[in-house]
N, C-alpha and C positions, 0 to 999 in steps of 0.2 A: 166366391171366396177361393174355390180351388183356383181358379185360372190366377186372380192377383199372387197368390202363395208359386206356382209355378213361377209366373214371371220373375217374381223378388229371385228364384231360385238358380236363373238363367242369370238375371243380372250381378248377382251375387258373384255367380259361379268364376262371370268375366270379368268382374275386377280384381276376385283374389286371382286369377291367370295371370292379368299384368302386372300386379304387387310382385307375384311371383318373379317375375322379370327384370327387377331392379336391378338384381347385378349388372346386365347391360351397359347400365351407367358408366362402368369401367372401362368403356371404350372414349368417352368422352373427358372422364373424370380421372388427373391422376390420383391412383393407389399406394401403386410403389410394390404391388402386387403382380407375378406375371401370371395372367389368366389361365396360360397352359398350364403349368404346372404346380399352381397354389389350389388348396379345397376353398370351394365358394363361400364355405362358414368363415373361413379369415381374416373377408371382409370386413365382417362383424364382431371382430376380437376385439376382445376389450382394449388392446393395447391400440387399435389400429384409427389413423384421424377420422375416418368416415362411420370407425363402428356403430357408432348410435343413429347413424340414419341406416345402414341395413339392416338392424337388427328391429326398427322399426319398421320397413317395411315387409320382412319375416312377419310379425307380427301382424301385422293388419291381411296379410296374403293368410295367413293360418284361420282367423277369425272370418276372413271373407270367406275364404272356403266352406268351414265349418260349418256355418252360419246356412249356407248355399244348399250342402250335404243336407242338412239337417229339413231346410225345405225340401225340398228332394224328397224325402222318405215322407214326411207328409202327404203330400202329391201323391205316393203309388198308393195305387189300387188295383186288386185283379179286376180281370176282363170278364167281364159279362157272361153267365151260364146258366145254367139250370135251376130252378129255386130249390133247394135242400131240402129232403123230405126232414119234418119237424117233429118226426119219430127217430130220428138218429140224434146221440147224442153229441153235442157242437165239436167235444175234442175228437171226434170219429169221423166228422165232414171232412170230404179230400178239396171242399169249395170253401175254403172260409175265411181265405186271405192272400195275400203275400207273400207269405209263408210257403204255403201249401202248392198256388200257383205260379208264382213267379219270384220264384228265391234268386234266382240272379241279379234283380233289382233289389232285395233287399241285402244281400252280402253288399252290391257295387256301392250302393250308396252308403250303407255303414263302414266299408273300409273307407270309401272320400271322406269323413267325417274325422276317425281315426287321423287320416295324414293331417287333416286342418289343425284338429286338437295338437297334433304332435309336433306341426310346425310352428303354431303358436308357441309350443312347451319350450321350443328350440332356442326359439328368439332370446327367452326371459335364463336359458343358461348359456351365454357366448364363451368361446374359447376365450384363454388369460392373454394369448401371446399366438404366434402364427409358424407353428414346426416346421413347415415345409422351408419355410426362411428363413428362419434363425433357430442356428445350430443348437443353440443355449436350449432354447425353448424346447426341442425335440431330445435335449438329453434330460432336464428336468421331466419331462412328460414321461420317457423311456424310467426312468429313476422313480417315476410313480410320486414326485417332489412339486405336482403341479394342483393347483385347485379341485376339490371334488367336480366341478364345471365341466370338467371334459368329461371323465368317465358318463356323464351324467348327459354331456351333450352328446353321446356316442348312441348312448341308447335311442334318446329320442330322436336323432334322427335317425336312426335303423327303424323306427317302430311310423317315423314319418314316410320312407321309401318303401317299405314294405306295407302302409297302407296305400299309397299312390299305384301301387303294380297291382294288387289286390284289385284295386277299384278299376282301374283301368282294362285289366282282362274280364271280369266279370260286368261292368255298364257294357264294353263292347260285346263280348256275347247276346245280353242283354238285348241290345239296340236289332242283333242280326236273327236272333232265335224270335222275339218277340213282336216283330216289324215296327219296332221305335225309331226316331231317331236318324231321319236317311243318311245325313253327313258322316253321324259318328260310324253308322253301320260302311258304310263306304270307306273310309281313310281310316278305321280304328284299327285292323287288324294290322295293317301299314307299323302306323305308330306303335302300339305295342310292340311288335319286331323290332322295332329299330329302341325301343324303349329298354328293352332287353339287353340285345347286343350294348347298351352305354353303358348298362347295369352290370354286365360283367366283363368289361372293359375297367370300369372303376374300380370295381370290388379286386380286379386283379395289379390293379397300379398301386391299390391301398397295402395291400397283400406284401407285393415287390418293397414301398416305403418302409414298409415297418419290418422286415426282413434285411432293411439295408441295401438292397438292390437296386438304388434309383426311384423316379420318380413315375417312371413309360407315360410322360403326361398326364398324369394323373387330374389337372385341372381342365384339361379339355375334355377329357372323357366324364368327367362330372356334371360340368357346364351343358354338355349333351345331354346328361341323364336329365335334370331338372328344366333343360330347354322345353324337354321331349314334353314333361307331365304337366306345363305350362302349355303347349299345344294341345295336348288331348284335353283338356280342361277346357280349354278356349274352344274348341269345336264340341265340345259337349255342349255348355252354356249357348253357343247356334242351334244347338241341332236342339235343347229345351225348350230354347224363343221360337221355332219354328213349329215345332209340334203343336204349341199351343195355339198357333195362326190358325 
């Protein structure tokens, strides 16, 4: 059973990675969107002709995740040690779980759980309209005259990004303290670096927009950030199916 619960885990992991990915599509698909400098959520704005297919595949990338995370934590177990003397009482054992031995596995995989839950949450609130575009729509947003939806989609995605960094730093420790994991322990510290640097690339363009200062590409530097946690996602999900081999 363990080993099937892993695999689902891995495979899971790699299809919400590519769900993740659908925006891509807008290199094929016109939008009417410009990639540099529109946020990825705009796709899926209610106003916008495509929104209901990216807000579905939000959706199913959140669920797949989730779903993924959630095998995952199943799956961990500490590593093999000493039998516990059965004179100590169990909340006193420094051997008794997960917890106690290998916490970096259990935060990694509860915050990837957190991002799946929260990109699902994302999906089911879309932006009204697409600010970075129309001016209208950024002065009503500004004017606080726009659907509870955004306030709402603001959160959950700040609560979806700061579980994806969460899990990302902490499975990659994980993989390199623990000797899990060869791929992710190899290229994770990589991508978390460069996962970073998008992260406050974005947060500083977001910063500049809503200060009136322009946009400093504000959608490329996004598009990176959420490239990035699609990538680390996607070689986690290898480096899962492998371990299991």
């Amino acid at each position: 059973m363990p080993g099937k619960v892993t695999r689902a885990s891995a495979v899971l992991l790699f299809l919400g990675a590519l769900a993740y990915t659908a925006w891509v599509l807008e290199v094929v698909v016109r939008t009417g969107l410009d990639p540099v400098r529109t946020y990825v959520s705009e796709l899926a704005a209610a106003d916008q002709p495509l929104g209901g297919l990216f807000r579905a595949t939000d959706l199913a990338a959140g669920l797949l995740v989730l779903a993924g995370a959630v095998a995952g934590l199943l799956t961990t177990r500490a590593p093999a040690g000493p039998v516990p003397d059965p004179g100590v009482p169990r909340w006193a054992r420094t051997d008794t779980g997960v917890a106690a031995r290998r916490p970096w596995l259990l935060v990694g995989w509860s915050a990837l759980a957190l991002f799946g839950a929260a990109t699902a949450l994302d999906s089911r609130l879309p932006l009204s309209c697409a600010p970075t575009v129309d001016p209208e729509c950024a002065a009503r947003e500004t004017a606080g005259l726009v659907p509870a939806t955004h306030a709402a989609h603001a959160v959950s995605s700040g609560l979806a990004m700061t579980g994806a960094l969460v899990a990302m730093v902490a499975l990659t420790v994980a993989a390199r303290r623990y000797g899990l994991w060869r791929p992710l322990a190899r290229t994770g510290p990589a991508l978390v670096a460069l996962e970073l640097a998008a992260t406050a690339w974005t947060l500083a363009a977001v910063a500049a927009f809503e200060a009136g200062r322009g946009l400093w590409s504000l959608g490329a530097g996004q598009r990176l950030q959420v490239l990035l946690v699609a990538v680390w996602t996607g070689v986690l999900a290898v480096s899962v199916a492998r371990e299991r081999r």
